[in-house]
C-alpha positions in Angstrom: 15.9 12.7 11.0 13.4 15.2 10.5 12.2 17.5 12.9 15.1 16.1 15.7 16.2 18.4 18.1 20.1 19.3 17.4 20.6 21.8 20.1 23.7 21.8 22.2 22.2 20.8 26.3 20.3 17.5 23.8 23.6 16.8 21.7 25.6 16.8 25.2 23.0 16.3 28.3 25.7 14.8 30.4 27.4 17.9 30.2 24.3 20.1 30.8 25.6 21.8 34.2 28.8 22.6 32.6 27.2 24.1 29.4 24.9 26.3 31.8 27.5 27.5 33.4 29.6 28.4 30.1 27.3 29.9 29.0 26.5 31.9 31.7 30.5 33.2 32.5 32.2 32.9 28.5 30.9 35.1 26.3 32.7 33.6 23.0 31.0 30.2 24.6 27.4 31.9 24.7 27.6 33.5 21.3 28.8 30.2 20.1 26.2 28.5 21.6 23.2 30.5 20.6 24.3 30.8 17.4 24.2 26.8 17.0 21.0 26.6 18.5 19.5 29.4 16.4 20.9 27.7 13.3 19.4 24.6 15.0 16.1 26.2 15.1 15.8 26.9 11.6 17.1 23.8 10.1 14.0 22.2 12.0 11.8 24.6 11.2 12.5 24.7 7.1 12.1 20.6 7.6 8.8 20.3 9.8 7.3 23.3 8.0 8.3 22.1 4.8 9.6 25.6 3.2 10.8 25.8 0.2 14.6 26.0 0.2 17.3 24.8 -2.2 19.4 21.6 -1.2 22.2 23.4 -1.4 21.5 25.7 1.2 19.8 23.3 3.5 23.5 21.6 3.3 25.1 25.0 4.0 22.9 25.1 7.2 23.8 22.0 8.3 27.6 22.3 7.6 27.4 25.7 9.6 25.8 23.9 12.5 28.1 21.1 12.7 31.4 23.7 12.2 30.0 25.7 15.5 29.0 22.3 17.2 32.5 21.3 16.9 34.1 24.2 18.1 31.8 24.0 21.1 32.7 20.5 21.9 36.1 21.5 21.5 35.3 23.4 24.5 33.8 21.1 26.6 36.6 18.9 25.9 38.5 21.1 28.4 36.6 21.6 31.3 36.6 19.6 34.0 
């Protein structure tokens, strides 16, 4: 959907006091995790501001974000 928030504390809010805290001690977590969020950030703001950009990089965008979400859940998937 357009415009709908993608970034990792709304993709996983049950896990939001473990992602703080990630975030705050991992550094590979943190860079992982801003990165995602600052792709997330301008995925949404090419859609709501509708900016011209090809498909093909809007996809790129979106593959990139999903690669980095999925190393991040990866992650999660290990802590307690």
């Amino acid at each position: 959907m357009l415009g709908e928030m993608h970034d990792i504390l709304h993709e996983f809010p049950n896990r939001e006091e473990v992602i703080k805290d990630l975030h705050d001690k991992d550094p590979e977590f943190a860079q992982l995790m801003d990165e995602h969020d600052k792709l997330d950030n301008e995925i949404r703001d090419l859609e709501e501001h509708d900016q011209p950009t090809s498909d093909f990089r809007m996809e790129e965008l979106k593959k990139k974000r999903a690669f980095l979400k999925d190393r991040i859940y990866e992650i999660l998937r290990h802590q307690n």
